[in-house]
N, C-alpha and C positions, 0 to 999 in steps of 0.2 A: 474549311469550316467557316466559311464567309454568310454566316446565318446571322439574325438581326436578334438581337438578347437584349429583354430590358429588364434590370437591376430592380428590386422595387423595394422600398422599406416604408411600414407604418410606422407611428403611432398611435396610440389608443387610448380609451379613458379604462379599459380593463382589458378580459380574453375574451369575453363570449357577447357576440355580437346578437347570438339570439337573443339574453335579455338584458340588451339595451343598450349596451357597449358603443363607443363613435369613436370614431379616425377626430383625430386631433393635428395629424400632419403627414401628407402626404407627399412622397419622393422618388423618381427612377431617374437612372442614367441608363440611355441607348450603346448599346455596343454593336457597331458593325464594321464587316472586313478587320475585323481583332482591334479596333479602336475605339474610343468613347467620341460616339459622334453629338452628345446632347445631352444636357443636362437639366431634369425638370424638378421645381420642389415647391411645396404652397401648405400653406396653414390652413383649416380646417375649422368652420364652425360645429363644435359639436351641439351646440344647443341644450347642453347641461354643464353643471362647472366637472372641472377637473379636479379629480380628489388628489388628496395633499403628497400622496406615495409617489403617484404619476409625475407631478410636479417637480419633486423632489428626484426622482427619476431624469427625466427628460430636461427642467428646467422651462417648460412652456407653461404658463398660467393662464388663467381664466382672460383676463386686460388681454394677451398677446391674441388669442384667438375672437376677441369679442366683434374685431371687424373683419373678421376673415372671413371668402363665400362659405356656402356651403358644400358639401359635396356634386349635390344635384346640378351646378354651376360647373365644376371642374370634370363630371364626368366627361361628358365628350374629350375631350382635351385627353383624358387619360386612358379610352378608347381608341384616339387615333395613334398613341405612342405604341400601343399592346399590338396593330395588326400587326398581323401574318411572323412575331416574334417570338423568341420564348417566352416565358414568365419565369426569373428568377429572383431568389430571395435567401437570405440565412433560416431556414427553419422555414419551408415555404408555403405548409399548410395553415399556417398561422396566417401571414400576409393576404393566400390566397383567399380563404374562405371569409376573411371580413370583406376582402374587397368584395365578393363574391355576394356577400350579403346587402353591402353597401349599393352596388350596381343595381341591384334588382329592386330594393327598395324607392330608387332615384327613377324606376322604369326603364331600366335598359337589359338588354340581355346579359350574363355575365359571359369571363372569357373560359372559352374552352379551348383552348389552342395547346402545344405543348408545355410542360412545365419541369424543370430544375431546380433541385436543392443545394446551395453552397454547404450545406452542414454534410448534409450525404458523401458530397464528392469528397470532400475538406478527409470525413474519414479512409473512405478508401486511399486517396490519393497520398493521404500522411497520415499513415498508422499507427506512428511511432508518437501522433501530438500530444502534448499533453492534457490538453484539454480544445474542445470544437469550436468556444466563445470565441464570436467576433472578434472583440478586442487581443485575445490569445493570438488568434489565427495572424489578426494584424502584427504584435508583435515580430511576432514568431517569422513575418516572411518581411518585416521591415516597412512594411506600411504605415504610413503616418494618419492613424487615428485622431482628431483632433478633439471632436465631443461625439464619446462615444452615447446612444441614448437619444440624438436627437438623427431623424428619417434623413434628413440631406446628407447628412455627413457619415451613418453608416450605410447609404446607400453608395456612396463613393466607392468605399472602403473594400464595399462586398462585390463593386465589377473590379474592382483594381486585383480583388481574388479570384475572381470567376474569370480575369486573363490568365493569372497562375495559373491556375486547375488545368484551362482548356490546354494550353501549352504542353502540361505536365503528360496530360490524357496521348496529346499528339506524338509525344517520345516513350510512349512505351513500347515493346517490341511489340509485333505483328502478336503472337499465339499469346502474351499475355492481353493483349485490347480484346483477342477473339471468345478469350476464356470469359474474360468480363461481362459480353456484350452477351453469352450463354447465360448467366446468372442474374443480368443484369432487369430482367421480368421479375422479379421479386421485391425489385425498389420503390418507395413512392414518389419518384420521378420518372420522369421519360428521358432517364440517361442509354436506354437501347435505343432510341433513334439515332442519339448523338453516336452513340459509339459504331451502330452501322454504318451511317452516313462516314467516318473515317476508317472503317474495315474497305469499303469503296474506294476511297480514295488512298490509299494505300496500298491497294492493289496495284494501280497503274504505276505505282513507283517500284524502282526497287532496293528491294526491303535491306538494312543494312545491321549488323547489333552490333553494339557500343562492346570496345575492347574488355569489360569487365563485368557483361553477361555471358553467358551460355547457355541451351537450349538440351537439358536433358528430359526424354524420354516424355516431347511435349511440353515443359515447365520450365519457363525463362527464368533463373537463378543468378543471383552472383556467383559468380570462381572462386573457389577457395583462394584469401590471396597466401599463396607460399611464403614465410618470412625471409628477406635478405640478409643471409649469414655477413654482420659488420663486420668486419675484421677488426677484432680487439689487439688492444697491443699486449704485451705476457700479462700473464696474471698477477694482479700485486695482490699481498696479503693483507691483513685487518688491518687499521689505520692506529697505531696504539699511540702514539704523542698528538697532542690538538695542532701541531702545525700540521701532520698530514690529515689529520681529520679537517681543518681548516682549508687545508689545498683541494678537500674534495667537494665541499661544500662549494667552494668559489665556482667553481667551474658548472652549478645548475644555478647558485645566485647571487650573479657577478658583487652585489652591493650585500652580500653575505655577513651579519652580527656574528660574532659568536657567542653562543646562548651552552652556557659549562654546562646545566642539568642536560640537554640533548647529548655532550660528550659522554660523561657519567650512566647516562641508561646505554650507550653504546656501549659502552665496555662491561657493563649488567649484564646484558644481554647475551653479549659474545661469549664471556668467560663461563654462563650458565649453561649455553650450548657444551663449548670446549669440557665443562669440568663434570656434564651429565648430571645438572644440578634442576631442580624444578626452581622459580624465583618469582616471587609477586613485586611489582614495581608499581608504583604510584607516580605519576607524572603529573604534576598540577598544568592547569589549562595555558600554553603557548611554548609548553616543554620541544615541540614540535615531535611529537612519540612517532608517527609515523616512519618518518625516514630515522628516527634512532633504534626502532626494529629493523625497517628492510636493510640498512645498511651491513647490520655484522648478519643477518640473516643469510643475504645473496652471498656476503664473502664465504660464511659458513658450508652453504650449500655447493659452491663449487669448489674449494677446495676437502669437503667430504666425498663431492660425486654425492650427495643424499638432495633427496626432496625436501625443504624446509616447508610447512604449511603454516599458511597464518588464517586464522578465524575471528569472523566479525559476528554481531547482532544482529545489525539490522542490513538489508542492501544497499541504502544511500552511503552505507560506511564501505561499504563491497566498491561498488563503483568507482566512489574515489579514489580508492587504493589506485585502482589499475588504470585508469584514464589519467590524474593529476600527477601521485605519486611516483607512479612505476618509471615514465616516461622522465619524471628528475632524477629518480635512482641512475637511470640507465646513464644520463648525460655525467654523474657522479665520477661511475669507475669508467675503468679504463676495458675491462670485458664484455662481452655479450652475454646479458643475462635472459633468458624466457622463462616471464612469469605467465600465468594462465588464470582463470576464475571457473571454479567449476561451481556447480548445481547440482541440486537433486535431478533426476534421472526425468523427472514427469514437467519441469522445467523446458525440455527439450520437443520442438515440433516431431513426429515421424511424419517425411514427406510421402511416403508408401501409406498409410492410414490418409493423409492429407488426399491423396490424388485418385486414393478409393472415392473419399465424400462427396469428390466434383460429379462423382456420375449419378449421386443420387437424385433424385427431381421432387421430393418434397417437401422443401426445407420452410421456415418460417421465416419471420423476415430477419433477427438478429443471426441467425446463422448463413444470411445469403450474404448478409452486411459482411460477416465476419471472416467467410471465403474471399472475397472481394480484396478485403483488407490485408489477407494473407497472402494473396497473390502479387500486388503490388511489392508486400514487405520482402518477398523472397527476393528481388530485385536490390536489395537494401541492405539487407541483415549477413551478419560475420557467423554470427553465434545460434543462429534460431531458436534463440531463449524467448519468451515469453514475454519475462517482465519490461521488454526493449514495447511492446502492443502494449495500445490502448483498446482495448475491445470491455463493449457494453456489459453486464452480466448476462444475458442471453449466452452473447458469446464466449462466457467464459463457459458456458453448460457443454455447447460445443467443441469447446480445448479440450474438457474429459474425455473425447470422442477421440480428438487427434495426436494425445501426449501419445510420449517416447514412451512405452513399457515395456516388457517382457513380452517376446513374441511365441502363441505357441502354435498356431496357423499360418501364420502370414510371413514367412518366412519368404520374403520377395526379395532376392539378391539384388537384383535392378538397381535400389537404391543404396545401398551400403553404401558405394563407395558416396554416396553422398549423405552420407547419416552425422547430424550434428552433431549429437550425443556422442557417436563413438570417435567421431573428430575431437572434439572435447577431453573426451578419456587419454583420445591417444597424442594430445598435444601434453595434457597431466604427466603421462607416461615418461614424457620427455624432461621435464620443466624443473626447474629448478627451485621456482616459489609458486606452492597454490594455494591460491585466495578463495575462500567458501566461508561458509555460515555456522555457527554452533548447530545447527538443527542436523545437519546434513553432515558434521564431524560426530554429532552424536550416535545419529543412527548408523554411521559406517562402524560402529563398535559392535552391534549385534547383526549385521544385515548377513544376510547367506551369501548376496551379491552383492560385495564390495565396491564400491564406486574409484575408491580415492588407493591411490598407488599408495605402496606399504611406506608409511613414514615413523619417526622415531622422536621430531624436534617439532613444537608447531609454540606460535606465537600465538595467545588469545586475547583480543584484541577487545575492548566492552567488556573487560572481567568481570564487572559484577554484576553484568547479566547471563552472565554462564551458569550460576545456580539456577534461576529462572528457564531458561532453555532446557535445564536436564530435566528440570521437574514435569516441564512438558513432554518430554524426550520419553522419561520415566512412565509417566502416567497415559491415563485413558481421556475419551473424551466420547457422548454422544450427543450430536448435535439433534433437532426436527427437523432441519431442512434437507441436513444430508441425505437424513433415512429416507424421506418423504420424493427427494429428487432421485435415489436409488430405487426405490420402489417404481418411480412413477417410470422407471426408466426402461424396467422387466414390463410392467404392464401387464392386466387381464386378457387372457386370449381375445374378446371382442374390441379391444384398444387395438388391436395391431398394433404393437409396441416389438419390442425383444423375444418377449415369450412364444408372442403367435408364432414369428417368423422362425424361432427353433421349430417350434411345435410340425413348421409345414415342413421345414428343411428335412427333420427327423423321418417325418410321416415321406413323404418321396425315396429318401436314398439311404436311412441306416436299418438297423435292424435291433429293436430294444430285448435286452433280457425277457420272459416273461415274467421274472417277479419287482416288473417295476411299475412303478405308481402312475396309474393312465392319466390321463391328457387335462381331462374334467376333474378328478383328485389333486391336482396341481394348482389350475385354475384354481380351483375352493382354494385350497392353502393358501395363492398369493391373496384373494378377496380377504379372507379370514387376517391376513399378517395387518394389511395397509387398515380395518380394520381395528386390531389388538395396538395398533403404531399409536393411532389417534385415541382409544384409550389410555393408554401407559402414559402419553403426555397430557394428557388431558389429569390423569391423578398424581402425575407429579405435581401441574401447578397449583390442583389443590393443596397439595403439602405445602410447597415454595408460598403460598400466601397465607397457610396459616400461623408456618411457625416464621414469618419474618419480621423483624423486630421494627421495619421501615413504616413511613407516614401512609396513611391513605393515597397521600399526593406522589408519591414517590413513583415513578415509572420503571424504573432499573432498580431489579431485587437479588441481592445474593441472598441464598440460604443454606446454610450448610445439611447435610442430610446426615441422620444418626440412623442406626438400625437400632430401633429402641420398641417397645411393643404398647402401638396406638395404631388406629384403624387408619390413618394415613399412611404411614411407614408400611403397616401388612396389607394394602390397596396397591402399594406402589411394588413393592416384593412379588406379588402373587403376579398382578399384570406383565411385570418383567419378566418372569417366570415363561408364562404364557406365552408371550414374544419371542423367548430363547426357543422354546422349545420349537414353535412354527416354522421358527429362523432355518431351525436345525433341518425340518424336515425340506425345508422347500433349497435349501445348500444338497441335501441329497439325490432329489429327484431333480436338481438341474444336473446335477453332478455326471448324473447318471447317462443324463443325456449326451454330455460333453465327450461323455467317455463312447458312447454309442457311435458316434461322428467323428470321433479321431481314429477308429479303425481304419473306416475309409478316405483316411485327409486326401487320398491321392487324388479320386475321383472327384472332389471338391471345383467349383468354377473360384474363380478371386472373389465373386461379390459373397461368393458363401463362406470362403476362408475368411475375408473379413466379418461378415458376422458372427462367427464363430469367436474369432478376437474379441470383438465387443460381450459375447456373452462369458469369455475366459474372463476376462480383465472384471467385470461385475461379479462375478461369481469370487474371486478376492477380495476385492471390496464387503461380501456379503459374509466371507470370512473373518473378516479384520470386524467388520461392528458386534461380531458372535461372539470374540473375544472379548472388545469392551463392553459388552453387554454385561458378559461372564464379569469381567473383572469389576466393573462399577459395583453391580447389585447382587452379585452369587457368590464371589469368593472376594471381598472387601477384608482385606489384612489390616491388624490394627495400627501399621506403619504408613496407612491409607489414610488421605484425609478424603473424603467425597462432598463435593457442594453443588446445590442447583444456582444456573444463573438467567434469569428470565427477566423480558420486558411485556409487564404488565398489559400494555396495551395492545401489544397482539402474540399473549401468551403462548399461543399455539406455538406461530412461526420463530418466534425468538427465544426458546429453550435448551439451554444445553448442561448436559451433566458431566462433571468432571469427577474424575479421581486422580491424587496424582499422592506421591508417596511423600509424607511430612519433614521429612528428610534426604537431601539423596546425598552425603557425605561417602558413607559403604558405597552407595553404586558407583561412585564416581573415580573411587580412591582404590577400588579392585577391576571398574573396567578399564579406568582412565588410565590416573596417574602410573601405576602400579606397571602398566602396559611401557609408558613411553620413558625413554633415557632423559628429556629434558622438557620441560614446559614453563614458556614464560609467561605470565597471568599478569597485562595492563590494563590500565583505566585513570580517570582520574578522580575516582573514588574508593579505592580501598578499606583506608585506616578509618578508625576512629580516634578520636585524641590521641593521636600518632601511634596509635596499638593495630598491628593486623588479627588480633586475638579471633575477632568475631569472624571475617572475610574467612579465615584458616577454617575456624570449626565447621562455617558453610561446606567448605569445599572438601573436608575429609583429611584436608593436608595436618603435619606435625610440622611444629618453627623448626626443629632440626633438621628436616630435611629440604629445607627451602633458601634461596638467599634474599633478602627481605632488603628492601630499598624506597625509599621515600625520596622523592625529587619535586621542591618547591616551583613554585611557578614565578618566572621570571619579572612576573608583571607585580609593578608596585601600587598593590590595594590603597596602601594608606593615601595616596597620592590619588588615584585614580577611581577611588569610592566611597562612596557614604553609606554609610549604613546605621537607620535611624527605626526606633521605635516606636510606635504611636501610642501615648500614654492617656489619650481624652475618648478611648473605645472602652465599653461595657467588655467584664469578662466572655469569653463565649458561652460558657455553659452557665452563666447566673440569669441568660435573660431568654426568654422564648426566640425561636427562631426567625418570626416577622420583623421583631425589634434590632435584631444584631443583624441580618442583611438589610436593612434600611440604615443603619449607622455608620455598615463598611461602605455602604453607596452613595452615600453621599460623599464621605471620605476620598473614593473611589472618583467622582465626576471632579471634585478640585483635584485633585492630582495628576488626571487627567489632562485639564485646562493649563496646568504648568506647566507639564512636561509636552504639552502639544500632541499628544498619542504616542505611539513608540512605546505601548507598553506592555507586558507581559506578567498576568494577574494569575498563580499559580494557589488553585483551593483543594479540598483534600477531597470533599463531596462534590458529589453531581447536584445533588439535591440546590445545595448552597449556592454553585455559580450557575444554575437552570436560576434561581430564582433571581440574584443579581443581575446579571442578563436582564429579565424579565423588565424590572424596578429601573434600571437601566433607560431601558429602552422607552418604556413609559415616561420618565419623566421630562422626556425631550430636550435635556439639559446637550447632551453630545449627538445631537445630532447629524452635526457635519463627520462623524468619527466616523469608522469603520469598526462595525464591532463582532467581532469573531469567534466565536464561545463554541469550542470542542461537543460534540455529541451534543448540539443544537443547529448551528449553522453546520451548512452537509459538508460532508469531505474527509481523508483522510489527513493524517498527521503531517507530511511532506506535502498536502496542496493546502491543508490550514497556513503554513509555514510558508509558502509562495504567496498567499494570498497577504499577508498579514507586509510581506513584504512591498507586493506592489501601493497598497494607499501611504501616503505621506501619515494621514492621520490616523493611524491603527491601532485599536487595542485587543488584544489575543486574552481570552481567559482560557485557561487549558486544566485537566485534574492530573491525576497520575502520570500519564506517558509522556504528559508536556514534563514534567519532576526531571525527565530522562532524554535521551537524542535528537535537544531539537539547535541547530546550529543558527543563531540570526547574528550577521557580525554586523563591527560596525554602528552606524546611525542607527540602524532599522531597529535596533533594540537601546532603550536606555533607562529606562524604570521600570525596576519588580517589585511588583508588590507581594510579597508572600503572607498571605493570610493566618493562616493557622500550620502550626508545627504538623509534618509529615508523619505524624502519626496513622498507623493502618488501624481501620476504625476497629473497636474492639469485638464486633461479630466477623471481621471477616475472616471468614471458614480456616484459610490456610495460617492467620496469626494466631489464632487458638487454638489449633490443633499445636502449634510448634509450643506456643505458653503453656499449653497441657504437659505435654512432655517434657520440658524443663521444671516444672514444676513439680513432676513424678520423678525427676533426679534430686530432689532439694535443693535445687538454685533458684535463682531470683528471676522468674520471666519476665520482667520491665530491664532490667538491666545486661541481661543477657542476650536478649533477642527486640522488642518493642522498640529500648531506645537505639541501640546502633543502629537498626533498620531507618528510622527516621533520620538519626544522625545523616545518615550515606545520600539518602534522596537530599536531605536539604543542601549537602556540599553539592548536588546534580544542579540543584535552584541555581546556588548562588555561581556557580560556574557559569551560565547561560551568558550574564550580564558582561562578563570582559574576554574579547576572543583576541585582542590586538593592544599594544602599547601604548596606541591610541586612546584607545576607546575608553571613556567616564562614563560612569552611570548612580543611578541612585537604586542604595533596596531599601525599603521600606515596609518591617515587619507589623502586620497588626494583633500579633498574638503574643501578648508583655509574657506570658509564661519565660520570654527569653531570656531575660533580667530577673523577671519573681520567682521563679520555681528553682530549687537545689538544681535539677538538673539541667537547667537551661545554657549553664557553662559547660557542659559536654560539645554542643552545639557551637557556641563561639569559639570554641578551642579548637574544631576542627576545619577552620577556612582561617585563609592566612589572616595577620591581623589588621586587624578594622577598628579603629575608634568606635564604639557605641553610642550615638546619642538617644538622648528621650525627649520627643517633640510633639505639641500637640498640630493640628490640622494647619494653622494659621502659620506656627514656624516651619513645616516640610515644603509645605507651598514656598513661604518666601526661600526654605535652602533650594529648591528644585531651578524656581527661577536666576535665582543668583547661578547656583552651580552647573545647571546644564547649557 
């Protein structure tokens, strides 16, 4: 691969060069024979100023450019670096087409030669990245980014990666380059030449594969690795005095504290197992709960011979478990324990559906991307779970095509023995602790096909998102998109989609009943569904905007749905109506056919048995939305709460209707509890004012049947926090909503300026921090900040939380889910400002359906349900601020109800105790700087 490659990076005064856009600085490094033979870079007269964003971006101003040539001077220069080389860049159509513009404009030809993408290669080549950004990529392989933004320095950056890449390209096995170089006509680079030019050259060698591939049936894979049975020494039993508990800690960390609250839930735990008891445990934040479950867990499980299961919320708490914790567990005892992580079933790659797709030939470009990516990963991957990929949304459309399901065609033995899924099961099978999800412990309660080996003890891990989990567990859900991608996925016979290709399979080789619905009767029904799809949401969002109680401005609307009699309610009934009924017929008439073609599965080729699968697998799918259809709008139980949740601004696309049941106590307490000999239920939000009363009622449990444990947090608040209320803010509700986010924002910018960024600003409303944000960023006060605002700036929760961490100056505004699992230790976090009490605002659908029903018992709904609920999120807040012994921080509440309202001491009485002060703007500032 001794080809001449040159690196190129602009900058620019915007993107679009047709109107009017200029290079402000232009940069390449030459690479040949695998070395950086040159290095070229020049500023740029654009001959307009550079706007302030750019500036601010790059650091280049108007002064720096004002004696630079112009382009028309540098071209040549940049013509003779391009002959006879590649053209590569990060994102290369960007690069290419200004220059492309540039050149022509200057009078010269532009280049037509080959061209390479560093982002393209970047995904295939590391599937697993977490993100494709330059700066990422740099990280990520150890590259010394230095200013990232300016064209010299990431053009370095990006040949010092386009050496990675080609390197990485050169070691792949022979039949994966070959599989690549087939697919690789789909990309918008000219990576088929490259990979040709090394199919050639590899031929003349001979080919060798790395001890920890293999080549099955075509498809270069990792080897299952078999695990090495350690030789434990006997088995010792539970550790009951803290010097053996002390001796086993030593031995994972040598400089081992002992922290009594991790002794004490240890022995919670264990005796709840032994005594067949259920027990809710409250561990305050640095209890270390982790290994105070896995320890009497593993003992438990192998001295029972039982499976112990532990269940988590969310995945980043999954992962941990098994990569950080398990790995200290095991260095702990003295036995060989295997723990495992299982997933839902659709979780799992099928490589037999995978190696169907490769022969297709008319993929679009994010599914050619997403083969690509999958073929390298197989080279990589233990588990062939999903969540390990990064793939586009495209490609996720594609994963539907390729997950693990239920086979009822494709029964291709070939790959079994290489099937993850059931490696997975039958690693469960064996294991002594497995680690999964409440979503995936819930559903193995009703599923006909059991996932998770029969167990008796499970550990839940985020207890007080387990009522949460059921309630979705419980409930229904129909999304637009879903429907609209399910539909779009059958297709009208003239789409060539799914339908036709039954329709031709059927018409060649089965033989239909006569009294089944012809070909062109089918057709109408899907026309008529996709049709009746886009009315029914179309008069939902008439409903969702007339009864929603939100501003004009408001973009995200919840609304709760009543069946109550007004011509929106009977618009939306009747259309749904309409919908079910179509649903129904066109589940028949495929049905029909399914059945027509499984007489003769034998006679079948593979690419027919596979479509068949694909038309099974949707035809369930088409099942499962028939039911939430049924259960949302036809048989709504009054134990049902139902609500619309749409964003306004492209109502169509972002509509989803929920039902889910107002309570799931009964469901939980007759499938769950009721079922298992012991359940330990952590977190470290249970109680409220040290009462588990409300956590209890949630979950169905009786105090008597439970062992109840409260375990403080080791770390000393009064020393290690302040916690102060701002007493010079307007009430919130006495003043219009302009006036009270212009108060906290100012507020908000010095506090800022104290604490240096580092901060973490948790509000209840979208509405609220969309606007602060806004007022924010207007008044250019923080400008050097980084500012992060949940469901504004893009991203999820776990890359908000990355992102917040890499700028020194950051401040993260987050609403609800920020309230919940977001780990920042350390520096990276050190003032919260918690705006207004965790109150759930009083329309939303699922608080007043549950205030209704306490209300029809004659209890009190604010004290029963409104405020413990807040109570629990605010101990979530205030937990966020101290992970470590170390760690100081400042909170700073702006909502005085904490001090003036009766119930504002519910609140401080449930976080350990804190000094309260009350300070206006002038003294938080100066405690901020004095104290941090």
């Amino acid at each position: 691969m001794g080809n001449k490659y040159v690196v190129v990076d602009l900058e620019t005064t915007g993107n679009a060069p047709k109107k009017g856009d200029k290079m402000i600085q232009f940069a390449a490094v030459v690479i040949e024979n695998g070395k950086i033979t040159e290095e070229y870079s020049s500023l740029v007269n654009p001959e307009q100023s550079i706007p302030p964003f750019i500036e601010e971006l790059t650091g280049l101003s108007d002064e720096m450019v004002e004696n630079a040539p112009l382009f028309s001077e540098i071209a040549p220069k940049v013509l003779t670096l391009l002959e006879g080389a590649y053209f590569v860049a990060h994102n290369v159509l960007f690069d290419l087409s200004f220059l492309q513009e540039e050149l022509i404009e200057a009078g010269y030809n532009g280049f037509y030669g080959p061209v390479l993408d560093t982002v393209e290669m970047a995904r295939i080549l590391f599937p697993t990245a977490d993100s494709f950004k330059l700066s990422d990529l740099a990280l990520r392989e150890g590259l010394n980014h230095e200013r990232p933004h300016q064209a010299d320095s990431d053009a370095i950056v990006t040949a010092e990666l386009l050496l990675i890449l080609l390197n990485k390209f050169k070691n792949l096995p022979q039949n994966t380059i070959e599989q690549l170089h087939k697919l690789s006509g789909g990309l918008k680079s000219d990576l088929d030449i490259l990979l040709d030019e090394l199919i050639v050259v590899n031929e003349s060698k001979v080919g060798y594969l790395a001890d920890e591939i293999e080549v099955h049936r075509g498809i270069a894979l990792k080897k299952e690795m078999k695990p090495q049975e350690s030789p434990g020494s006997e088995f010792q039993g539970f550790p009951f005095s803290d010097e053996e508990k002390q001796e086993m800690f030593i031995k994972a960390f040598p400089a081992y504290e002992k922290r009594q609250g991790q002794f004490i839930m240890m022995d919670s735990v264990y005796g709840a197992f032994k005594n067949k008891q259920h027990a809710l445990i409250e561990a305050g934040t640095g209890v270390g709960k982790s290994l105070a479950y896995l320890v009497p867990s593993a003992v438990y499980a192998k001295e029972s011979g039982r499976t112990v299961l532990i269940s988590t919320y969310t995945t980043q708490l999954q992962e941990q478990l098994l990569t950080k914790d398990v790995p200290l567990l095991q260095k702990m005892l003295s036995f060989p324990l295997k723990a495992v992580l299982l997933k839902g079933r659709s979780h799992y790659i099928s490589l037999a559906k995978f190696v169907q797709t490769l022969r297709d030939d008319e993929d679009n470009y994010d599914t050619t991307l997403s083969k690509m990516q999958i073929l390298v990963w197989l080279l990589e991957t233990d588990t062939g779970d999903i969540d390990e990929l990064n793939l586009s949304s495209g490609g996720m459309i594609y994963w539907s095509r390729i997950k693990n399901d239920e086979t009822a065609f494709l029964q291709d033995k070939s790959w079994i023995s290489r099937d993850f899924y059931l490696r997975a099961r039958k690693d469960a099978q064996k294991a002594d602790i497995i680690i999964t999800n409440h979503s995936l412990l819930l559903t193995d309660l009703t599923a006909e096909n059991v996932i998770l080996p029969e167990f008796s003890h499970v550990v839940i891990d985020e207890g007080h998102h387990f009522v949460k989990a059921s309630g979705k567990h419980f409930g229904n859900k129909l999304d637009y998109l879903s429907v609209r991608l399910m539909l779009g996925q059958i297709g009208l016979f003239e789409q060539k989609q799914l339908y036709y290709k039954l329709e031709k399979l059927v018409e060649e080789k089965a033989e239909t009943p006569d009294d089944c619905m012809h070909s062109f009767e089918i057709n109408q029904i899907i026309a008529d569904i996709i049709h009746e799809m886009d009315e029914l949401f179309r008069v939902i969002a008439i409903y969702a905007k007339k009864y929603t109680k939100a501003k004009k401005s408001v973009n995200r609307i919840t609304v709760r749905f009543k069946s109550a009699a007004n011509k929106e309610t009977n618009a939306v009934l009747a259309s749904a109506e309409r919908f079910g009924f179509m649903l129904k017929e066109l589940i028949q008439g495929l049905d029909s056919r399914v059945c027509a073609v499984s007489n003769i599965k034998s006679a079948l080729s593979f690419e027919e048995k596979a479509l068949m699968e694909e038309v099974a697998s949707i035809l369930d799918d088409l099942r499962g939305m028939y039911e939430d259809l049924n259960h949302i709008f036809h048989l709504p139980s009054p134990e049902f709460v139902v609500w619309i949740e749409m964003d306004t601004r492209s109502a169509q696309n972002a509509t989803t209707v929920y039902a889910q049941p107002v309570s799931v106590s009964e469901y939980l307490n007759e499938q769950f509890f009721s079922q298992k000999e012991s359940t330990v239920i952590t977190s470290a939000t249970l109680s409220v004012k040290n009462s588990f009363t409300f956590i209890l009622k949630e979950l169905g449990l009786e105090e008597q049947q439970c062992v109840l444990k409260q375990i403080q947090s080791p770390f000393d608040y009064q020393r290690q926090v302040k916690l102060v209320v701002s007493d010079d803010l307007p009430e919130v509700n006495a003043v219009p909503l302009e006036e009270y986010v212009a108060s906290i924002t100012e507020h908000i910018i010095s506090i800022a300026e104290a604490a240096k960024g580092r901060m973490l600003i948790l509000f209840t409303s979208h509405e609220m921090l969309r606007r602060t944000y806004e007022l924010i960023k207007e008044s250019g006060f923080l400008e050097d900040y980084a500012l992060i605002a949940q469901g504004v700036t893009s991203g999820s929760r776990s890359r908000l939380t990355r992102n917040f961490q890499r700028f020194d100056k950051a401040i993260l505004l987050g609403t609800s889910s920020f309230w919940e699992g977001v780990d920042i230790p350390g520096e990276d976090l050190s003032c919260l400002v918690i705006v207004r009490l965790p109150f759930s605002p009083p329309d939303e659908p699922m608080a007043q359906a549950k205030n209704e029903q306490i209300a029809k018992e004659g209890k009190n709904p604010f004290s029963e349900y409104s405020l413990p609920e807040a109570v629990i999120r605010f101990k979530q807040g205030v937990g966020r601020l101290i992970r470590t012994s170390s760690d100081r921080g400042v909170i700073v509440i702006f909502d005085r109800r904490i001090i003036t309202a009766r119930y504002g001491k519910a609140f401080l009485d449930s976080i350990p105790p804190i000094t309260v002060q009350k300070s206006n703007i002038d003294e938080i500032v100066e405690l901020i700087y004095t104290w941090l």
